[in-house]
PDB file of N, H, CA, C and O in Angstrom:
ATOM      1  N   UNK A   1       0.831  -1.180   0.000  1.00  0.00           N
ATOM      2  CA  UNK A   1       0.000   0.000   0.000  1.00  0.00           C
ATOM      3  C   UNK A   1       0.880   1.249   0.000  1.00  0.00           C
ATOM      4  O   UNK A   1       1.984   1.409   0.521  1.00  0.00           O
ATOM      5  N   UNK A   2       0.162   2.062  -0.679  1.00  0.00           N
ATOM      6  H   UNK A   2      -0.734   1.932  -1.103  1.00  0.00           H
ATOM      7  CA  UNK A   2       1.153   3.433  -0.864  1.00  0.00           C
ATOM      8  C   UNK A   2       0.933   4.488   0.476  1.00  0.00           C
ATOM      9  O   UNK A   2      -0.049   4.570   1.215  1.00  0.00           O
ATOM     10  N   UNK A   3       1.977   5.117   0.503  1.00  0.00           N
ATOM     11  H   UNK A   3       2.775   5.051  -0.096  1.00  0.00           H
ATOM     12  CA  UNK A   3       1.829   5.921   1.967  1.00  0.00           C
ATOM     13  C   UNK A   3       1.146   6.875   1.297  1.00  0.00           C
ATOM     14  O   UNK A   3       1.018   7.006   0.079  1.00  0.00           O
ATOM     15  N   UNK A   4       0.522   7.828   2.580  1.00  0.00           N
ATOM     16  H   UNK A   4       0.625   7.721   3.569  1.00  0.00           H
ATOM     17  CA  UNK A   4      -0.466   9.229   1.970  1.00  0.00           C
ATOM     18  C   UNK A   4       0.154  10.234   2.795  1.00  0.00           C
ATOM     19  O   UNK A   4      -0.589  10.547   3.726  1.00  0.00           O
ATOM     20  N   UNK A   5       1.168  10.804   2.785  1.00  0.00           N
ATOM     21  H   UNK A   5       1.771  10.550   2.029  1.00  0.00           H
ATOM     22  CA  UNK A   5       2.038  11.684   3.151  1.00  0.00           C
ATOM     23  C   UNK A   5       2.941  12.625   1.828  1.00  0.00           C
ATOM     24  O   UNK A   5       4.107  12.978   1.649  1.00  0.00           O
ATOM     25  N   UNK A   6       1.558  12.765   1.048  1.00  0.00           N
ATOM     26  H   UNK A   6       0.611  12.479   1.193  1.00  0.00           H
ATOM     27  CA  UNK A   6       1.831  13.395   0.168  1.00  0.00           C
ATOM     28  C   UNK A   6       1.779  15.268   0.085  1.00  0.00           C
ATOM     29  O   UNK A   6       1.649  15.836   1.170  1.00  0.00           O
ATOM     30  N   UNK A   7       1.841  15.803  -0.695  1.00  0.00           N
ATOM     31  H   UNK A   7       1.947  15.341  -1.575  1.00  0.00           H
ATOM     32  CA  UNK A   7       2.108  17.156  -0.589  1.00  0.00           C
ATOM     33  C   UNK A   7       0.787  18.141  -0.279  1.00  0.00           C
ATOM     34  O   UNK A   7       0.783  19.301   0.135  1.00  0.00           O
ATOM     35  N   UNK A   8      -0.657  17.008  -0.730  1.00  0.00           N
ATOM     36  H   UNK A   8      -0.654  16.067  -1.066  1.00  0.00           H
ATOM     37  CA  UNK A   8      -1.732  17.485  -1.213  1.00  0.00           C
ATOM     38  C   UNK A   8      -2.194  17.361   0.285  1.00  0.00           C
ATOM     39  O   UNK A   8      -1.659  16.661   1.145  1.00  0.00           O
ATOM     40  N   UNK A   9      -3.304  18.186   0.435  1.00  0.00           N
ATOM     41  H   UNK A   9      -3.738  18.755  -0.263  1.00  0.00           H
ATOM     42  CA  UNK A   9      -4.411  18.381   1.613  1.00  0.00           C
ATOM     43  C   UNK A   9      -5.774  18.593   1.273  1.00  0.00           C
ATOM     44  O   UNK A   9      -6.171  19.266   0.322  1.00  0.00           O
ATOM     45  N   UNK A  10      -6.525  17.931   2.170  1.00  0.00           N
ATOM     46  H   UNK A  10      -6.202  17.384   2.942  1.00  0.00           H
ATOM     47  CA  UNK A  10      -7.681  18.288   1.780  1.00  0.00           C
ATOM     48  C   UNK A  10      -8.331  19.425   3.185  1.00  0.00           C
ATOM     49  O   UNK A  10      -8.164  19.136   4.370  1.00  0.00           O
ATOM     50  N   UNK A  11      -8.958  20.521   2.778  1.00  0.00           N
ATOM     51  H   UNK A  11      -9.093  20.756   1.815  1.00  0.00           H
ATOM     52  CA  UNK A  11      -9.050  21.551   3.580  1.00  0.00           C
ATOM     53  C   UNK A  11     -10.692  22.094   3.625  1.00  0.00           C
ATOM     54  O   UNK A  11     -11.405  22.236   2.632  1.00  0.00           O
ATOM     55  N   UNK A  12     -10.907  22.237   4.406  1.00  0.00           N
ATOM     56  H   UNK A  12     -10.328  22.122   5.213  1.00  0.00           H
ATOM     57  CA  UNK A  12     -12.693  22.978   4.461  1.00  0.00           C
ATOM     58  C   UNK A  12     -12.206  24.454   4.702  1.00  0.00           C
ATOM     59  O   UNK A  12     -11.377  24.963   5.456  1.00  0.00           O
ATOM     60  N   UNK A  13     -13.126  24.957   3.683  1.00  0.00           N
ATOM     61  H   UNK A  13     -13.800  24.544   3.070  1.00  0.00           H
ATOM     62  CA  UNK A  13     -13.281  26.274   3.490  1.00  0.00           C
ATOM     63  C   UNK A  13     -14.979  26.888   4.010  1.00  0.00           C
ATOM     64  O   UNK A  13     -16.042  26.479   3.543  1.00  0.00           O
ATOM     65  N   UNK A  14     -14.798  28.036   5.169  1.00  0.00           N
ATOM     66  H   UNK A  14     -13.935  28.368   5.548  1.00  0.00           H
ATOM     67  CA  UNK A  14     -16.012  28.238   5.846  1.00  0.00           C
ATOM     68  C   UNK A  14     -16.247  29.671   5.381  1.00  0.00           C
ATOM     69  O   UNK A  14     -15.362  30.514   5.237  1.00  0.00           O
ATOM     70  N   UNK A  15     -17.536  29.840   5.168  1.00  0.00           N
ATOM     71  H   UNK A  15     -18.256  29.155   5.285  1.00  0.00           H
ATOM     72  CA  UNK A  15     -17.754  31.839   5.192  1.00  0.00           C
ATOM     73  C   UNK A  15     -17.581  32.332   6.084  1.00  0.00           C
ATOM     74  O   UNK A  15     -18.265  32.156   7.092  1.00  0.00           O
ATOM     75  N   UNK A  16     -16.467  33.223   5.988  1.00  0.00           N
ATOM     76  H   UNK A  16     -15.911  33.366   5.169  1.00  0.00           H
ATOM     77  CA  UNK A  16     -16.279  33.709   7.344  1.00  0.00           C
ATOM     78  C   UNK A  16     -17.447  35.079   7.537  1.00  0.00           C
ATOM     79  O   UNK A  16     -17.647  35.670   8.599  1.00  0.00           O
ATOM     80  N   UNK A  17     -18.043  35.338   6.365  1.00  0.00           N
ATOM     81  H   UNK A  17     -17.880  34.858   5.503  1.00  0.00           H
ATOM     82  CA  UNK A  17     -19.183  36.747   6.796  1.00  0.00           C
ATOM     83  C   UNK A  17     -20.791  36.204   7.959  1.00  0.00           C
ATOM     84  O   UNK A  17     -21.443  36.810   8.809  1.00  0.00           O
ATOM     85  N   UNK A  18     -20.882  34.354   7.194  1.00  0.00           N
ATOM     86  H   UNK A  18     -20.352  33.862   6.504  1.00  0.00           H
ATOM     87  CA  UNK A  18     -21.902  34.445   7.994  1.00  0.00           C
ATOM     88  C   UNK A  18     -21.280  34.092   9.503  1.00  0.00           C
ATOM     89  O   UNK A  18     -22.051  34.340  10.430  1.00  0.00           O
ATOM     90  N   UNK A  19     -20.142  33.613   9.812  1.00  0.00           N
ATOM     91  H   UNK A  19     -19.515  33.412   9.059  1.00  0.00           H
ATOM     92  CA  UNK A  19     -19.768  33.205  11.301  1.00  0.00           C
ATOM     93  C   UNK A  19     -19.845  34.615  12.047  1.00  0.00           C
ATOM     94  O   UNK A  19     -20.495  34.821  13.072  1.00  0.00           O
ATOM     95  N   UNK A  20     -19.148  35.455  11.425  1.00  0.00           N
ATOM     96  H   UNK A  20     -18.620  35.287  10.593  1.00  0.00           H
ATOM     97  CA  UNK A  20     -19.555  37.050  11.686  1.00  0.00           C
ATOM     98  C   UNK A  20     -20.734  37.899  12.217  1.00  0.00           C
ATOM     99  O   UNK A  20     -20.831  38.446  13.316  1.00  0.00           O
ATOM    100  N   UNK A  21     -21.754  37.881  11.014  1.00  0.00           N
ATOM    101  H   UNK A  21     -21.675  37.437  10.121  1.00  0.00           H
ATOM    102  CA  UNK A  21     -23.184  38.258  11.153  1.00  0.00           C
ATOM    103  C   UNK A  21     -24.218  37.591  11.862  1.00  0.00           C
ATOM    104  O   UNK A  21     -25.353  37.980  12.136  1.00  0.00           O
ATOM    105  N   UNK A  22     -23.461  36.191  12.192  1.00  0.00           N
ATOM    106  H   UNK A  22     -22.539  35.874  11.970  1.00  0.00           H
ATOM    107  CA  UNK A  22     -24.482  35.300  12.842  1.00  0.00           C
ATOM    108  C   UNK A  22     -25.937  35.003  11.783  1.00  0.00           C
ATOM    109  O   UNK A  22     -27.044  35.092  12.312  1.00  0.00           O
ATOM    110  N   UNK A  23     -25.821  34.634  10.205  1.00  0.00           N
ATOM    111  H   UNK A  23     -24.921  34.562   9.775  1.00  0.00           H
ATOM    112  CA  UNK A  23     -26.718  34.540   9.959  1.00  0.00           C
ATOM    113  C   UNK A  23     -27.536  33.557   9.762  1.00  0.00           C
ATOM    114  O   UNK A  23     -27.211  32.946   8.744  1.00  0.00           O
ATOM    115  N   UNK A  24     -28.610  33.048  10.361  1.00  0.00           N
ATOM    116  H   UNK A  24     -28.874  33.545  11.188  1.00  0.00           H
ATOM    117  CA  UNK A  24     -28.953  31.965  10.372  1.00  0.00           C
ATOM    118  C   UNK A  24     -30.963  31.931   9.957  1.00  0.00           C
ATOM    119  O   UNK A  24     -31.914  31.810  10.730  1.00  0.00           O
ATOM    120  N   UNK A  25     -30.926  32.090   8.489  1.00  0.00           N
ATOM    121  H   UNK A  25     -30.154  32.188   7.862  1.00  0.00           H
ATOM    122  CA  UNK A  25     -31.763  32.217   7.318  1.00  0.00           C
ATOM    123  C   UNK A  25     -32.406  30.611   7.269  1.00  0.00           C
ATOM    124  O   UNK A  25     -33.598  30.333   7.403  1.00  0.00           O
ATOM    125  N   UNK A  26     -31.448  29.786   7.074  1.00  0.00           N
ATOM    126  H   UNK A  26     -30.480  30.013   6.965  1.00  0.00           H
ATOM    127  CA  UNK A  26     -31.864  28.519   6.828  1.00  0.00           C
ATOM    128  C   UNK A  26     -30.905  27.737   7.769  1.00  0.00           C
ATOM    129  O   UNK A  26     -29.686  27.878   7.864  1.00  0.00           O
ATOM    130  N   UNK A  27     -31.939  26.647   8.629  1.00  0.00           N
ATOM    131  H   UNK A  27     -32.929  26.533   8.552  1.00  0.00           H
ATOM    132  CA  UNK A  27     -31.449  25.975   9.547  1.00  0.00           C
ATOM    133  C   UNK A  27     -30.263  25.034   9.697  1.00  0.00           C
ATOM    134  O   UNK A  27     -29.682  24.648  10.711  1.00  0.00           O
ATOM    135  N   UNK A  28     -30.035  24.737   8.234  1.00  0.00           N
ATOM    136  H   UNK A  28     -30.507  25.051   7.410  1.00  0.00           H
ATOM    137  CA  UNK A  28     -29.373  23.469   8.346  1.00  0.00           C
ATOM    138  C   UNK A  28     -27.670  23.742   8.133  1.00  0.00           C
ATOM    139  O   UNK A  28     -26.901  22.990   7.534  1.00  0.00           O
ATOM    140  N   UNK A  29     -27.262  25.288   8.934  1.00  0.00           N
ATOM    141  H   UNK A  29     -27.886  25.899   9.420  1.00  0.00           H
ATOM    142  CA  UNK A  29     -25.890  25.657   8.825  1.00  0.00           C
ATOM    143  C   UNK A  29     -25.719  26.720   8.180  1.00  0.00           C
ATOM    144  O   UNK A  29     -26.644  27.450   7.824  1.00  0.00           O
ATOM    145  N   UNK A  30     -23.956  27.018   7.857  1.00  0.00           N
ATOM    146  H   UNK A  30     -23.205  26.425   8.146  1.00  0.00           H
ATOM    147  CA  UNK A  30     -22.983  27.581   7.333  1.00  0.00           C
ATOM    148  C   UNK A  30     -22.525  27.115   5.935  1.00  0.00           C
ATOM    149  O   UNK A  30     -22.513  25.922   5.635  1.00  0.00           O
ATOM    150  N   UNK A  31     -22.266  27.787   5.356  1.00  0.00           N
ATOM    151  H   UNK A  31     -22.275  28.757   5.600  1.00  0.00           H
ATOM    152  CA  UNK A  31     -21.926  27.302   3.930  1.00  0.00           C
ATOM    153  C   UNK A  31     -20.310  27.054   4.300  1.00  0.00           C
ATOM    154  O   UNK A  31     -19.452  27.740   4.856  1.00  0.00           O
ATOM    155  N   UNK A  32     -20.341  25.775   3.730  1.00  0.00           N
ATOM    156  H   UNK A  32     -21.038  25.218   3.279  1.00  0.00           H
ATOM    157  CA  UNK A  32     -19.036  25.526   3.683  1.00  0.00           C
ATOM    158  C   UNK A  32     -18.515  23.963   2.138  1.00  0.00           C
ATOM    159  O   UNK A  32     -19.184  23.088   1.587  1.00  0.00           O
ATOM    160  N   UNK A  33     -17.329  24.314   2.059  1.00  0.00           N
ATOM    161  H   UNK A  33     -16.786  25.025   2.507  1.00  0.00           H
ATOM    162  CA  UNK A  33     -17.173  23.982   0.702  1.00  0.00           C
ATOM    163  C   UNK A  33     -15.819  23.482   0.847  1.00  0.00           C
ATOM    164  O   UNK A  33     -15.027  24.174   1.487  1.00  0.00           O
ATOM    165  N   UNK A  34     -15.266  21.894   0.124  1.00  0.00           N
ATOM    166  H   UNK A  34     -15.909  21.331  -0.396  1.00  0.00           H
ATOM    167  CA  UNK A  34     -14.174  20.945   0.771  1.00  0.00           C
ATOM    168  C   UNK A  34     -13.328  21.151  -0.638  1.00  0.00           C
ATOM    169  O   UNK A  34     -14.017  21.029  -1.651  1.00  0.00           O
ATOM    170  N   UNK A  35     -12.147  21.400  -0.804  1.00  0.00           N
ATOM    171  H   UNK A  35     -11.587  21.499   0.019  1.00  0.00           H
ATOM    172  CA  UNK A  35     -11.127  21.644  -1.678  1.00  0.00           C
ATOM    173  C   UNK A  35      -9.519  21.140  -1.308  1.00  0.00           C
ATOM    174  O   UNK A  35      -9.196  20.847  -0.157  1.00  0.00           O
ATOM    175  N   UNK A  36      -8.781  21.099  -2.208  1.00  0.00           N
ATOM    176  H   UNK A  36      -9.044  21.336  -3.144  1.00  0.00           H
ATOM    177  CA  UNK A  36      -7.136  20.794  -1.393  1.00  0.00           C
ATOM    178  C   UNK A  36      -6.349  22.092  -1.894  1.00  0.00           C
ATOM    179  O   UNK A  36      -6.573  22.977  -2.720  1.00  0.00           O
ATOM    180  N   UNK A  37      -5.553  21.854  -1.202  1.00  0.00           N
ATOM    181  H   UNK A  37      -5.371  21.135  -0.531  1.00  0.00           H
ATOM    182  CA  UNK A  37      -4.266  22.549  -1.598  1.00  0.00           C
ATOM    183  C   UNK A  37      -3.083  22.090  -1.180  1.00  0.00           C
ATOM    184  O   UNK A  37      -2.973  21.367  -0.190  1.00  0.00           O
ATOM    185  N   UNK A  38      -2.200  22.437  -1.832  1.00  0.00           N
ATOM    186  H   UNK A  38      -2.289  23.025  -2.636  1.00  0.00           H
ATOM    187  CA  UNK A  38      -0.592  22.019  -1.657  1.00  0.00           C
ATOM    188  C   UNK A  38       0.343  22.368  -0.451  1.00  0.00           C
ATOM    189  O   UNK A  38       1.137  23.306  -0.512  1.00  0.00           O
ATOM    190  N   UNK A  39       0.242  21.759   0.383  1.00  0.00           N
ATOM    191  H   UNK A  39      -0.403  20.996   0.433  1.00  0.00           H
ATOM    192  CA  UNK A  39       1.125  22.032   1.633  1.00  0.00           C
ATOM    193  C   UNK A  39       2.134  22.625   1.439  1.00  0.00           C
ATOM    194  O   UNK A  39       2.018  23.653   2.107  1.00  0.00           O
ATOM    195  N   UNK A  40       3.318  22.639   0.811  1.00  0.00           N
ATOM    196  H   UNK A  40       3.412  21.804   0.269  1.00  0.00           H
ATOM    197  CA  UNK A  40       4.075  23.022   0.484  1.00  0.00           C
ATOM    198  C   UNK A  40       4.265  24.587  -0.121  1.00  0.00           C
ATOM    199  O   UNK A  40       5.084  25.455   0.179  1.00  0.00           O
ATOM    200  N   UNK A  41       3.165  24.580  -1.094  1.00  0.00           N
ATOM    201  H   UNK A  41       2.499  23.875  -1.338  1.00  0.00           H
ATOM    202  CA  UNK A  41       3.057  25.861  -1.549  1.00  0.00           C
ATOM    203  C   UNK A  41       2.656  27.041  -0.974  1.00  0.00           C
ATOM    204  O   UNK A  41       3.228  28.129  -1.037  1.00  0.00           O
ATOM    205  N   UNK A  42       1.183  26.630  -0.161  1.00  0.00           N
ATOM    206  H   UNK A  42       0.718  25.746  -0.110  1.00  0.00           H
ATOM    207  CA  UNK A  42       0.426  27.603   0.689  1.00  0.00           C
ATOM    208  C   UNK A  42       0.729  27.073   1.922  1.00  0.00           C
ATOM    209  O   UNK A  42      -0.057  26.250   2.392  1.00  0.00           O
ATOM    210  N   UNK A  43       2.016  27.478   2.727  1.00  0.00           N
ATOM    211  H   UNK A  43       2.654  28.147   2.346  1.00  0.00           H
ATOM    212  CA  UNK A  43       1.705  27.019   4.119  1.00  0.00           C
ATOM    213  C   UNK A  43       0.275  27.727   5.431  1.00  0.00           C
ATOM    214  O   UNK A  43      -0.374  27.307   6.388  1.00  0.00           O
ATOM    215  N   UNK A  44       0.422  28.877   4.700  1.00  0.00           N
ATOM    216  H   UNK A  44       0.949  29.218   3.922  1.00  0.00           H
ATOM    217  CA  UNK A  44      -0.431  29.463   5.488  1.00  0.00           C
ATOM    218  C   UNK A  44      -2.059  29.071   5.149  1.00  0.00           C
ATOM    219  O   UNK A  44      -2.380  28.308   4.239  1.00  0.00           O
ATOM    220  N   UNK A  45      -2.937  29.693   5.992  1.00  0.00           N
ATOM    221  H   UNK A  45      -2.676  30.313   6.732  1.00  0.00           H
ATOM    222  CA  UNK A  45      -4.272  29.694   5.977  1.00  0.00           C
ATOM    223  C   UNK A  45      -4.731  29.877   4.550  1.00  0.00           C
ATOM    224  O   UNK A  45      -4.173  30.772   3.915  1.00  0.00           O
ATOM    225  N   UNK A  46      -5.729  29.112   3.910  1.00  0.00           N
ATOM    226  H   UNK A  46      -6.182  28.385   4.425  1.00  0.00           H
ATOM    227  CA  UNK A  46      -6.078  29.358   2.660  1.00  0.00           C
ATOM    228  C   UNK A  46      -7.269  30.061   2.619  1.00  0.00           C
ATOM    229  O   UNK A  46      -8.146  29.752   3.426  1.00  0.00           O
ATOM    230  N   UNK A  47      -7.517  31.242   1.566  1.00  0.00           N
ATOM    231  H   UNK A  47      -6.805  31.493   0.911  1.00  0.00           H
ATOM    232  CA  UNK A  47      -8.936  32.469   1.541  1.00  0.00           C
ATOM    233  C   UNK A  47      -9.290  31.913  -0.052  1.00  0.00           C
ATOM    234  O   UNK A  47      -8.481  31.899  -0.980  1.00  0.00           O
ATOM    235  N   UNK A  48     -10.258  31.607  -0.091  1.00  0.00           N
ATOM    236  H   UNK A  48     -10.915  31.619   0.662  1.00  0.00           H
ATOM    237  CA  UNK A  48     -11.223  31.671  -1.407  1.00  0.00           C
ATOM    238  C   UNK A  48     -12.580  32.964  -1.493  1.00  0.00           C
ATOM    239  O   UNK A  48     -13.147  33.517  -0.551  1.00  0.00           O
ATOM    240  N   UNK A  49     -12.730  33.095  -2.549  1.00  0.00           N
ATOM    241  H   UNK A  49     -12.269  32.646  -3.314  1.00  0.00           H
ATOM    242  CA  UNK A  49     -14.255  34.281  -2.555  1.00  0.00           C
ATOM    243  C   UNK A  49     -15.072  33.026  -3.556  1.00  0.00           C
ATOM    244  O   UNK A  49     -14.928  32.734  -4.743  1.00  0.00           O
ATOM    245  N   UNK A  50     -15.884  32.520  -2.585  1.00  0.00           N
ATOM    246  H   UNK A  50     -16.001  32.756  -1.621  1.00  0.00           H
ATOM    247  CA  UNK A  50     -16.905  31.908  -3.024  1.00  0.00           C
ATOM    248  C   UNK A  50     -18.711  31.794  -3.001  1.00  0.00           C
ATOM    249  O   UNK A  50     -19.071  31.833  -1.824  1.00  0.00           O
ATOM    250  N   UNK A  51     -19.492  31.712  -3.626  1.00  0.00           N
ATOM    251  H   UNK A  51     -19.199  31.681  -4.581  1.00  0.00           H
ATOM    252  CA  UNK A  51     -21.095  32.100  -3.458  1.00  0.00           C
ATOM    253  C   UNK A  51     -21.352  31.578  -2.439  1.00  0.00           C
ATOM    254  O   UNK A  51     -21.051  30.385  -2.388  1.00  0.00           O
ATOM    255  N   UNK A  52     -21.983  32.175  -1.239  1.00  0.00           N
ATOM    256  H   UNK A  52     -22.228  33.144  -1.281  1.00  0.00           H
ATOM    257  CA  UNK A  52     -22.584  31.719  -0.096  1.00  0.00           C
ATOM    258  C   UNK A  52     -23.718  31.721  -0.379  1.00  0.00           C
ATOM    259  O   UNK A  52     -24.157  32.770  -0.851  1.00  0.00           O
ATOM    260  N   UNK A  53     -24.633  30.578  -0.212  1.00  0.00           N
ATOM    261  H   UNK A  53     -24.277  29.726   0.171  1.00  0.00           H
ATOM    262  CA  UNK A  53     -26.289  30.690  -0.786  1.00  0.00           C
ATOM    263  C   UNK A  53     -27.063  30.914   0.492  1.00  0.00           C
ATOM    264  O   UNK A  53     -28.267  30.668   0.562  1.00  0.00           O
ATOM    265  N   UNK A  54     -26.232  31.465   1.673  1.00  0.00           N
ATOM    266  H   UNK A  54     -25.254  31.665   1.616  1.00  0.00           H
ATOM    267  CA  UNK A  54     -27.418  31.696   3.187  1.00  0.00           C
ATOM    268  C   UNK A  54     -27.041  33.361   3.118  1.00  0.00           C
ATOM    269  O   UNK A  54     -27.860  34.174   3.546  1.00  0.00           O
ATOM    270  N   UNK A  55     -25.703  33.811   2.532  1.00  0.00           N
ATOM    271  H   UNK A  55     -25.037  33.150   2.184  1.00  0.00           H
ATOM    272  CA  UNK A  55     -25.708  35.520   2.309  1.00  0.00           C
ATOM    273  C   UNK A  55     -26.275  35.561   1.072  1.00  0.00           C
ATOM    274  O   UNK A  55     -26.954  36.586   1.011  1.00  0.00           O
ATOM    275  N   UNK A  56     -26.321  35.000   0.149  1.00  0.00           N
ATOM    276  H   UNK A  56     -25.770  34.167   0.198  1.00  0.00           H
ATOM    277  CA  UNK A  56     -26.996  35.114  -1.428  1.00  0.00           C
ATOM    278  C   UNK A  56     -26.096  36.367  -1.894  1.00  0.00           C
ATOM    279  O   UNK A  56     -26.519  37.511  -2.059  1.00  0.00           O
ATOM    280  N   UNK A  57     -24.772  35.926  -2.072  1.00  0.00           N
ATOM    281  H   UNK A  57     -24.428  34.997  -1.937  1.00  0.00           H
ATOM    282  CA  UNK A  57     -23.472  36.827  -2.418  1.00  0.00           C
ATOM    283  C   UNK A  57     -22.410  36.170  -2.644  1.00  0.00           C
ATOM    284  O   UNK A  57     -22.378  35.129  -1.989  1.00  0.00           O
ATOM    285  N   UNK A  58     -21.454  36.354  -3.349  1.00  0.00           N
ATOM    286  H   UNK A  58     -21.481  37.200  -3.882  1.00  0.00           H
ATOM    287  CA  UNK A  58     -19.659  36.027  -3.136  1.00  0.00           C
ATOM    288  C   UNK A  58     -19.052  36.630  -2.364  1.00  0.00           C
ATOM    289  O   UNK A  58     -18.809  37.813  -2.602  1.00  0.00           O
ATOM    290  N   UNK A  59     -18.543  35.940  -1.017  1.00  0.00           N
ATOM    291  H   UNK A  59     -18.741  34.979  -0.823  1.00  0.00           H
ATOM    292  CA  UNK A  59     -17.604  36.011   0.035  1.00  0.00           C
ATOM    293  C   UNK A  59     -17.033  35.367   0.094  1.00  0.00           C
ATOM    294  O   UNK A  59     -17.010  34.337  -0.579  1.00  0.00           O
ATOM    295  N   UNK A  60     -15.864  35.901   1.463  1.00  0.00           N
ATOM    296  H   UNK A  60     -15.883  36.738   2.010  1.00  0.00           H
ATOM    297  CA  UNK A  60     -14.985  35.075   1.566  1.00  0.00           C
ATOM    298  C   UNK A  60     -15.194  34.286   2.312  1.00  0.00           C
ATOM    299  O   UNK A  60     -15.909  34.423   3.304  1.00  0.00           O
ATOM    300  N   UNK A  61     -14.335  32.848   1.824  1.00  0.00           N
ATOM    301  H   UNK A  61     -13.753  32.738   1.018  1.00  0.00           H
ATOM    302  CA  UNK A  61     -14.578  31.308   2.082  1.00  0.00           C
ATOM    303  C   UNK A  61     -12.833  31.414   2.816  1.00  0.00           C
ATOM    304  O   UNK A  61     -11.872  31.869   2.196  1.00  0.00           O
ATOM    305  N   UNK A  62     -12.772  30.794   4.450  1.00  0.00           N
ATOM    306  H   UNK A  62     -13.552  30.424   4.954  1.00  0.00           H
ATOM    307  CA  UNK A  62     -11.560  30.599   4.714  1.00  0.00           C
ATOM    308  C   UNK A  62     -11.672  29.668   5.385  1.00  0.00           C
ATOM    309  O   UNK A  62     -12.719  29.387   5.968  1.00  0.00           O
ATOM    310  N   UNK A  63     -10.200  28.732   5.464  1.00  0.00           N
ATOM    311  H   UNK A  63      -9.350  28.961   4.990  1.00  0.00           H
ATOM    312  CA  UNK A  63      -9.883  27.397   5.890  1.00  0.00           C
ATOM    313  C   UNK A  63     -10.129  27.759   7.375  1.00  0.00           C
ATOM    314  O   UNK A  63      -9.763  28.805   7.911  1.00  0.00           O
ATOM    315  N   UNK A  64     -11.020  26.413   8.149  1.00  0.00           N
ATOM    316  H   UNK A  64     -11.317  25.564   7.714  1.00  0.00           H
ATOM    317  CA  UNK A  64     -11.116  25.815   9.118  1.00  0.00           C
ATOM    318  C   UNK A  64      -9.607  24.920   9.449  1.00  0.00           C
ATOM    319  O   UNK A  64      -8.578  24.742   8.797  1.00  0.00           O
ATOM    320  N   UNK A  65     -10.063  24.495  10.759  1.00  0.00           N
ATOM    321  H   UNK A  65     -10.899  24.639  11.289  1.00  0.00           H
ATOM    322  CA  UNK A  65      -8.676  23.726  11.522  1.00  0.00           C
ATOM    323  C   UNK A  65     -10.056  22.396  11.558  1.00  0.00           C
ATOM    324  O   UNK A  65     -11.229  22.703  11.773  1.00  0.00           O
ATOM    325  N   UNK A  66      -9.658  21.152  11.338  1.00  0.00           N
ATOM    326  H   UNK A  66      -8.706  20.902  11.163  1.00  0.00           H
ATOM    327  CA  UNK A  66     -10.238  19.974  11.860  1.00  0.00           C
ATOM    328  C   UNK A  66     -10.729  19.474  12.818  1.00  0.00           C
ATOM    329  O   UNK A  66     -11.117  18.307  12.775  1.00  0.00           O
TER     330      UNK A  66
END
């Protein structure tokens, strides 16, 4: 079996406007959206601007800790 100590990550990306505003429109959460990135490349925290469908806008989407 191959080891998985590879370069790649898999990372959750959260809106940080609704954790902010506290908005809670529809019950079933926070928009959040699962992507990787390259350890190596981005050591730091990763920011996306992605459609939040509970702000009904493009914001920013930033990495959670596990």
């Amino acid at each position: 079996m191959a080891n998985r100590k590879g370069a790649r990550v898999t990372v959750i990306l959260e809106c940080t406007s609704c954790i902010r505003n506290g908005v809670k429109k529809v019950p079933t959460g926070i928009s959040r959206y699962i992507t990787q990135k390259n350890r190596h490349n981005t050591p730091n925290l990763l920011e996306l601007i992605k459609f939040c469908p509970y702000c009904y806008k493009h914001t920013i989407h930033g990495e959670i800790k596990k």
